[in-house]
C-alpha positions as CSV (number, residue, x, y, z in Angstrom):
1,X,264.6,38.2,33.4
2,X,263.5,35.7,35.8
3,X,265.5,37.2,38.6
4,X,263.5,40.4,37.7
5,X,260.2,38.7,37.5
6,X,260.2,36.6,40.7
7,X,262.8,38.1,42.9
8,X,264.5,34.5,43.1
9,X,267.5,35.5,45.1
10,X,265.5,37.3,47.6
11,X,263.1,34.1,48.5
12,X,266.3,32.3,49.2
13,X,265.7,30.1,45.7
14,X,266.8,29.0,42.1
15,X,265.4,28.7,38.6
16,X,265.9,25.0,39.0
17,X,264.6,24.6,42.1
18,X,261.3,26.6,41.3
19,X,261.4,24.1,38.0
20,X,261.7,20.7,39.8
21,X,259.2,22.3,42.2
22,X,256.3,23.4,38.9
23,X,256.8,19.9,38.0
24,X,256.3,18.5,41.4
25,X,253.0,20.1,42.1
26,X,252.0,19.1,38.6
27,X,252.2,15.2,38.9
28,X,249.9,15.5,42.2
29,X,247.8,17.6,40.3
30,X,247.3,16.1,37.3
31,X,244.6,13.3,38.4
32,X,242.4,16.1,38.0
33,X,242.6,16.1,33.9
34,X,241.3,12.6,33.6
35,X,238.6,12.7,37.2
36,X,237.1,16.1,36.6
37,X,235.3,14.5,33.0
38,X,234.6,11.5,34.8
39,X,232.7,13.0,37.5
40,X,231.1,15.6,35.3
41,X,230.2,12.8,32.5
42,X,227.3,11.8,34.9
43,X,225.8,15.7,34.9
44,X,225.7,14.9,31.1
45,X,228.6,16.9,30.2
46,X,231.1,15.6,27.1
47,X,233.7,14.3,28.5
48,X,236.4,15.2,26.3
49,X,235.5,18.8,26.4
50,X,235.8,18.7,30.0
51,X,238.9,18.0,29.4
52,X,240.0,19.8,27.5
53,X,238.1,22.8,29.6
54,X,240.1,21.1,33.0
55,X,243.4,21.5,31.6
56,X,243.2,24.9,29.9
57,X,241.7,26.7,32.9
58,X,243.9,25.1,35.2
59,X,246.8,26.6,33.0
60,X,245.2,29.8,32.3
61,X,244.5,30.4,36.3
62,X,247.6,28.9,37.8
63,X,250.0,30.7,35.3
64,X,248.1,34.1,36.4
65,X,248.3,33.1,39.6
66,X,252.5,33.0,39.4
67,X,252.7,36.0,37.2
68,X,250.5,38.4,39.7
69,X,251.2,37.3,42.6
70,X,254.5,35.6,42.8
71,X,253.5,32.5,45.0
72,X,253.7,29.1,44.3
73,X,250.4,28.2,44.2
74,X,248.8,26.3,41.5
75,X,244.7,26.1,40.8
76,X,242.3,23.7,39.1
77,X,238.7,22.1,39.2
78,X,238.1,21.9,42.7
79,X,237.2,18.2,44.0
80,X,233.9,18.6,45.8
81,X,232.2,21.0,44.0
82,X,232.4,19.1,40.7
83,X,230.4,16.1,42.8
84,X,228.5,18.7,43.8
85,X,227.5,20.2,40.3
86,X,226.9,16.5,38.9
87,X,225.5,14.4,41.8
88,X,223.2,17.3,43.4
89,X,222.6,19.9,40.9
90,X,221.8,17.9,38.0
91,X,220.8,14.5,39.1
92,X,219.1,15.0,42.4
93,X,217.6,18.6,41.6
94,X,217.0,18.3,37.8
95,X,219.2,21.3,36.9
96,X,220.9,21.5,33.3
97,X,224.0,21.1,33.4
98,X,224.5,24.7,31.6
99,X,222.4,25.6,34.9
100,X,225.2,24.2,37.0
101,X,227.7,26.2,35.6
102,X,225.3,29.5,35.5
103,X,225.7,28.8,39.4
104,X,229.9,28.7,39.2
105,X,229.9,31.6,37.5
106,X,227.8,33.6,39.9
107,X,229.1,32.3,43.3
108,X,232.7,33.0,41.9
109,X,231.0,36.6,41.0
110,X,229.7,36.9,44.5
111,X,233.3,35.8,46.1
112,X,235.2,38.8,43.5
113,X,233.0,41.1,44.9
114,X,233.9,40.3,48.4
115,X,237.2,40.0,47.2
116,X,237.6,43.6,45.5
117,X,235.5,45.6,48.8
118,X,238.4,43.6,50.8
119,X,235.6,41.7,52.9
120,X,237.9,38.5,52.4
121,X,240.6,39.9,53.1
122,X,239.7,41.5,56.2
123,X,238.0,37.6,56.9
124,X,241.3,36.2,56.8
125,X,243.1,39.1,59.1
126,X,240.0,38.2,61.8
127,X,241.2,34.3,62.2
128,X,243.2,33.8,65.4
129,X,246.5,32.8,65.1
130,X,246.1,30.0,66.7
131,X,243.6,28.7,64.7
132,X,245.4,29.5,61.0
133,X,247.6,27.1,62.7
134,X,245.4,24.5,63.0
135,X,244.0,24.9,59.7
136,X,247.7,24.1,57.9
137,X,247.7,21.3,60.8
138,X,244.2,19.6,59.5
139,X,244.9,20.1,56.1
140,X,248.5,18.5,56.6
141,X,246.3,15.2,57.5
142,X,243.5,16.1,55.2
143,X,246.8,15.5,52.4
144,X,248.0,12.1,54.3
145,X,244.6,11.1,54.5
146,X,244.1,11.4,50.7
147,X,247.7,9.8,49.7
148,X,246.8,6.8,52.3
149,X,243.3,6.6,50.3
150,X,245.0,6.5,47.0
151,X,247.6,3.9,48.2
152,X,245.3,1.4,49.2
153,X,246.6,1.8,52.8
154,X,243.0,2.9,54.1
155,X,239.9,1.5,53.1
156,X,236.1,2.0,54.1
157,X,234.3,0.1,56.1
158,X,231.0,-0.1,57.1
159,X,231.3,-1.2,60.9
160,X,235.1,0.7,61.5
161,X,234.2,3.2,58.8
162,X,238.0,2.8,58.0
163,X,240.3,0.2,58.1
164,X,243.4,-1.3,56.9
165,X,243.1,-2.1,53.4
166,X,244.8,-5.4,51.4
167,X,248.3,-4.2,51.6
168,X,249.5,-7.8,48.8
169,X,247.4,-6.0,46.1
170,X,249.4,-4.8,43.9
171,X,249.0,-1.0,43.6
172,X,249.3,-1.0,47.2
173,X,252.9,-2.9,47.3
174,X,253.5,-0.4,45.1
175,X,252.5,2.7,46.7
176,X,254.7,1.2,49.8
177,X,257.7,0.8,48.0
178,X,257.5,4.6,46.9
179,X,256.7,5.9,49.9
180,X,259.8,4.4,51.4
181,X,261.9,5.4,48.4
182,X,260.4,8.9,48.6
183,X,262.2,8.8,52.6
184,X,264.8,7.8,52.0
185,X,265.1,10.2,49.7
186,X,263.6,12.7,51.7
187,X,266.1,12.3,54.8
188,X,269.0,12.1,52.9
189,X,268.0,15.2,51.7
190,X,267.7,14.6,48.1
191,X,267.4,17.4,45.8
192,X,263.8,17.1,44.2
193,X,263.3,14.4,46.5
194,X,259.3,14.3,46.3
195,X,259.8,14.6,42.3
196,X,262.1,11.5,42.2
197,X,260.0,9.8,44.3
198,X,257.2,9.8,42.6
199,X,259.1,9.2,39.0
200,X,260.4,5.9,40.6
201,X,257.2,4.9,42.1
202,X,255.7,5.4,38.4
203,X,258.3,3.4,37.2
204,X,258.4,0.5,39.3
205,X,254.4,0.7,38.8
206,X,254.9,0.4,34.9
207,X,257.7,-2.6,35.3
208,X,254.8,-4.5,37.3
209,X,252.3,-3.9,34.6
210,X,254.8,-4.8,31.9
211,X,256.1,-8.1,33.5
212,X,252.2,-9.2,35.3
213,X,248.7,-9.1,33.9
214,X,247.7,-6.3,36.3
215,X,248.1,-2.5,35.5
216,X,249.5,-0.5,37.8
217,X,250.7,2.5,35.7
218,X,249.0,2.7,32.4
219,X,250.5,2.2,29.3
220,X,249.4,4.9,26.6
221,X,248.3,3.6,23.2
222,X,249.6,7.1,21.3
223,X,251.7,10.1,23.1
224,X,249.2,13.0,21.1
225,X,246.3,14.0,21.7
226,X,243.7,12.6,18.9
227,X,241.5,15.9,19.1
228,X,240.8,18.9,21.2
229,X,237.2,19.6,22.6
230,X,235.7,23.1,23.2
231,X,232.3,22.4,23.2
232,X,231.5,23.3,26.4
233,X,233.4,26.5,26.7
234,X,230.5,29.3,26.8
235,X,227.6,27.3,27.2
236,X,226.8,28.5,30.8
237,X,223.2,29.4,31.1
238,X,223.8,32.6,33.6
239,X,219.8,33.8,33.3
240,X,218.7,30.2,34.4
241,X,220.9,30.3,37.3
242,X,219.3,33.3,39.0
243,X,216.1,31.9,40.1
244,X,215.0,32.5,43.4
245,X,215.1,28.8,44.8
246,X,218.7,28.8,43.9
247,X,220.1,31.1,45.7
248,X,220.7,29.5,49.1
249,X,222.6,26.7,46.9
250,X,224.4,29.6,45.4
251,X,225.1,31.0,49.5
252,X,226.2,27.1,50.1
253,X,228.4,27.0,47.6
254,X,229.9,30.2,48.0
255,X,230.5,29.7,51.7
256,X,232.8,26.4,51.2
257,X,234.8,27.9,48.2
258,X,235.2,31.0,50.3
259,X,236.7,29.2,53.2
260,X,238.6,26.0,51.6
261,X,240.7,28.3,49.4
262,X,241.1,30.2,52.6
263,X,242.3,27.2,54.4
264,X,244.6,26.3,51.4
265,X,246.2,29.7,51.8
266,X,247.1,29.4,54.7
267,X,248.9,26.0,55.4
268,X,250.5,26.7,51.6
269,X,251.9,30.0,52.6
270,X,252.8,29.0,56.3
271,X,254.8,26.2,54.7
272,X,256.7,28.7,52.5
273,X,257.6,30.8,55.1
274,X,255.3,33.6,53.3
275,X,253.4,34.7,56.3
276,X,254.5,37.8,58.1
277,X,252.9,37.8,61.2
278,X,249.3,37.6,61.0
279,X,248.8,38.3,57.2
280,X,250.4,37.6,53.5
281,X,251.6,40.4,51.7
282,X,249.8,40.6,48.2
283,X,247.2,38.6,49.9
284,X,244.4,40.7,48.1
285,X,246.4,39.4,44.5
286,X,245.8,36.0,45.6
287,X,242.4,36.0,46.5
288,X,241.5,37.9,43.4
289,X,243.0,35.4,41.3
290,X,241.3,32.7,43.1
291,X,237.5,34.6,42.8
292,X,238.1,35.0,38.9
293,X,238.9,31.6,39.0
294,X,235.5,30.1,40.2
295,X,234.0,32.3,37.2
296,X,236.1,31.4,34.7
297,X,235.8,27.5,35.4
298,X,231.7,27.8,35.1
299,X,232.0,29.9,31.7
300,X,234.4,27.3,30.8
301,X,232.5,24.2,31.6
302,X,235.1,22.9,33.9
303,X,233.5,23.2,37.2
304,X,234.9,26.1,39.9
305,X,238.4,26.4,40.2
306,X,240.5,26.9,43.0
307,X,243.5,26.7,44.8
308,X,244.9,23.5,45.3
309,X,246.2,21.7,48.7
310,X,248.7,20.0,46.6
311,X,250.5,23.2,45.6
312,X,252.3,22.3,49.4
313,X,254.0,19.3,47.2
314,X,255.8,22.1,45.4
315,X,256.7,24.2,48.6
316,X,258.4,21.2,49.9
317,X,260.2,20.5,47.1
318,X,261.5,24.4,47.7
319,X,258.9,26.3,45.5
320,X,258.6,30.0,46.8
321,X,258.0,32.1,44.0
322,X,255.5,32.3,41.2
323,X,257.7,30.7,38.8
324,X,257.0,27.2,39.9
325,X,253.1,28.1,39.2
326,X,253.9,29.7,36.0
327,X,256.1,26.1,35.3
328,X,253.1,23.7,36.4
329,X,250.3,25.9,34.3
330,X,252.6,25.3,31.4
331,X,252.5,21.7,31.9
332,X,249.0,21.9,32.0
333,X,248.8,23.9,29.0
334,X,250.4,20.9,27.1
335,X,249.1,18.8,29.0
336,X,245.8,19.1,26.3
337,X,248.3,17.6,23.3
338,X,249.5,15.0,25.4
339,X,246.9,13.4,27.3
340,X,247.5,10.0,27.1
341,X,251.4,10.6,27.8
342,X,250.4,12.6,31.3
343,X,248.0,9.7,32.0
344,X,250.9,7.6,33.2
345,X,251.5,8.9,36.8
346,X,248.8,6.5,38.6
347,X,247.4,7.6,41.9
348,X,249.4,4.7,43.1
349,X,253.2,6.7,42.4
350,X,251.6,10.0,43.6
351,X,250.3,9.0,47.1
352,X,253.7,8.4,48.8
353,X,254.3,12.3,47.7
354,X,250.5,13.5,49.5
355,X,251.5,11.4,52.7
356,X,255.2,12.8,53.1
357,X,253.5,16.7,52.3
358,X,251.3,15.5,54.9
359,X,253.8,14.4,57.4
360,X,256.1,17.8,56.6
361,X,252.7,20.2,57.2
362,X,252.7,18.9,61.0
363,X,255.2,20.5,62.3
364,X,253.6,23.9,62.7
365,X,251.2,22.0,65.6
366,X,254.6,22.7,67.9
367,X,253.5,26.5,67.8
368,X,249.5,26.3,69.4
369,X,249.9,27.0,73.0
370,X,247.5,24.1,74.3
371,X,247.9,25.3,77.4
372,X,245.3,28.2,76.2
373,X,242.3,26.1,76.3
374,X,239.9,28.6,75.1
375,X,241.8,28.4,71.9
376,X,243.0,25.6,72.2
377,X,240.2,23.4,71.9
378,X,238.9,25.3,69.0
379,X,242.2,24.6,67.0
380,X,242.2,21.1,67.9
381,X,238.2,20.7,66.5
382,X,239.4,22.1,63.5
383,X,242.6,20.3,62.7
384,X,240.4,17.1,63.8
385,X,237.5,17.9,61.9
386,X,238.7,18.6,58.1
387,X,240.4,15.5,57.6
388,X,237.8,13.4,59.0
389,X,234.7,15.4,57.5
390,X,237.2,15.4,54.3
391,X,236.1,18.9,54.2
392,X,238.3,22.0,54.7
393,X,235.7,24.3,55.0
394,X,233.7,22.1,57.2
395,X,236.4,21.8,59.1
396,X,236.6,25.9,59.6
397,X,233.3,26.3,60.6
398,X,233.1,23.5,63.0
399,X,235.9,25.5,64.9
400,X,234.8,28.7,64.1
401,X,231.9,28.2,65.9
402,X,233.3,26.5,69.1
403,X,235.6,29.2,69.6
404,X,233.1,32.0,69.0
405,X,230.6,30.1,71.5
406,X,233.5,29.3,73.9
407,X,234.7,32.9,74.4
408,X,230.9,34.2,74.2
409,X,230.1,31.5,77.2
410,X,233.2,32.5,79.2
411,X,232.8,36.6,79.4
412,X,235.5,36.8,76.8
413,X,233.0,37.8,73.7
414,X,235.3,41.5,73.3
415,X,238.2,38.9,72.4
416,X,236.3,37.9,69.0
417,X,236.8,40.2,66.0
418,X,233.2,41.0,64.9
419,X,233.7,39.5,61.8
420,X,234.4,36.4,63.5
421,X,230.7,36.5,64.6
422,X,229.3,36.8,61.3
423,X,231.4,34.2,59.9
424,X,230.0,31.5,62.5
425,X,226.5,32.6,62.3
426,X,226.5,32.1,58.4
427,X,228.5,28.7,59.1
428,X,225.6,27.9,61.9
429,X,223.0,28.9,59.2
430,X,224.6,26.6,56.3
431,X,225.1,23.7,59.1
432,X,222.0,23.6,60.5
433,X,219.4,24.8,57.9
434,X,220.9,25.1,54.5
């Protein structure tokens, strides 16, 4: 049945291996249960219900996602817009919170739209090879960046804006240890080496909490959940979104989860070897799946969904078929009755794991001729840009938009797709006046 579902054999994979991989890309993943209601707490949102709302959308979406599509990607609240909804939305421009989600639901409308008349599509055909690339490079050290974050490794600061951070604390010794584990394993070729790296990590996080006063990995109180949430499933107010002064916010928004899932596409399927040339076969599947997914997080109450970067933690644990999304939305799915169990991977055990993805999406920089300059220097804006605006879709425009302006100011505007035009102009527009 499997074999028939997912075409194992013919991706060059197993049932375990597409297992081990599900589970993979869940623990990187599954911060998101427990920071999504955090985040969206402060828009005045119930917390638990949020949770509740996080996990079942992200297993609802991500299980679609491996059923009609048959790739290995795995979807959730996206990090960014959630800020977005609670820190801009609500607090700074006084919107309801039902308000907020009213928006979700109609940028994620917007995006199926574009999706079903094959605009996005066509979007993603118009980027230059060189610079899909450079968008699986940048997104490779958007990963590392995030996993050196989480580890303690880097730190802000106000006069460096970065800087080494205490590497005695304890989170951060940890983090260390893992990510050397998780070479080793990782060189000696390890089956499920990510996975086992980040289980050890855990483990030697919850020895140090046991055996020292400071926590590391939590320790849960009970392994059930107490009681499941729904309260803010359906409670989108979709008339109250449509006012006229909302709808450059509704552009904005639509504009950066148009082009961050498009980014995530991208490096993900380059790094399973599911490219063919310029394009992705089914690529209309995936996109339509990501597009219901915005919608379905605002009528939820979970924020927009979309496709995650850490779905590459899966790929490089050997994930090429749909089954290792259809495994990771199933942990998600009971993830809801055991909450407090899934709360003991710490950010600390999962980092290692983002760095080494990180590390493993480089090598595709090899491939961008940088002796072609008019490209170039485009790709290397935009695999420079979205780790350090920590931004993919910033990151895309930014090159967009040199490469458009360096071929028009050159006499080679006839080698820009027209599309590619109209995609910089509405990036210019959202940069500069939106």
């Amino acid at each position: 049945m499997l074999e028939k579902l997912f075409h194992l054999k013919e991706r060059g994979t197993t049932a375990q291996t597409e297992v081990i991989a599900g589970f993979t890309t869940f623990m990187t993943m599954a911060y998101i249960i427990f920071v999504n209601p955090v985040i969206l707490k402060d828009a005045g949102m119930p917390p638990e219900g949020v949770m509740t709302a996080t996990a079942l959308v992200a297993a609802i979406m991500t299980i679609a996602m491996g059923l009609f599509t048959n790739y290995p990607f795995a979807l959730a609240a996206g990090m960014g817009i959630n800020s977005f909804v609670a820190y801009t939305l609500v607090l700074d421009m006084g919107l309801s919170w039902q308000t907020a989600m009213g928006i979700i639901f109609w940028e994620g409308l917007i995006i199926t739209i574009l999706v079903l008349t094959r605009v996005r599509e066509a979007v993603m055909n118009a980027i230059p090879l060189a610079l899909k690339q450079a968008i699986g490079v940048g997104i490779g050290l958007f990963i590392a960046f995030i996993g050196l974050k989480q580890a303690g490794i880097m730190v802000p600061n106000d006069a460096t804006i970065i800087s080494l951070g205490n590497l005695t604390a304890p989170a951060t010794i940890v983090s260390l240890i893992g990510l050397l584990i998780t070479i080793i394993f990782v060189v000696k070729k390890v089956k499920g080496a990510i996975l086992w790296g980040i289980i050890s990590t855990a483990v030697i996080g919850l020895l140090v909490t046991i055996f020292s006063k400071v926590t590391v990995t939590p320790i849960p109180q009970q392994i059930l959940t107490s009681k499941l949430d729904f309260s803010t499933i359906g409670k989108l107010d979709i008339g109250g979104a449509m006012q006229f002064g909302l709808l450059s916010t509704i552009f904005a928004l639509m504009l950066s989860d148009f082009f961050d899932t498009m980014g995530t596409v991208i490096s993900v399927g380059g790094k399973a070897h599911l490219v063919e040339g310029n394009s992705m076969p089914r690529l209309q599947n995936v996109l339509l799946i990501d597009s219901l997914a915005a919608m379905v997080g605002g009528i939820f109450g979970a924020s927009s969904a979309t496709t995650y970067v850490e779905s590459t933690a899966g790929v490089a644990e050997g994930g090429r078929t749909g089954l290792t999304a259809v495994v990771t939305g199933i942990l998600f799915l009971l993830s809801m009755f055991f909450v407090p169990l899934a709360g003991i991977i710490p950010s600390a055990a999962t980092a290692p794991a983002l760095i080494i993805v990180g590390f493993l999406m480089l090598g595709v920089v090899k491939e961008i001729n940088f002796e072609k300059l008019d490209t170039a220097i485009p790709a290397f804006i935009t695999l420079l840009t979205i780790p350090l605006t920590f931004s993919i879709a910033n990151g895309i425009g930014l090159g967009f938009i040199s490469y458009t302006l360096i071929k028009l100011f050159t006499g080679k505007y006839r080698d820009v797709h027209p599309l590619m035009y109209v995609v910089s102009i509405l990036f210019f527009i959202n940069f500069f006046f939106l």
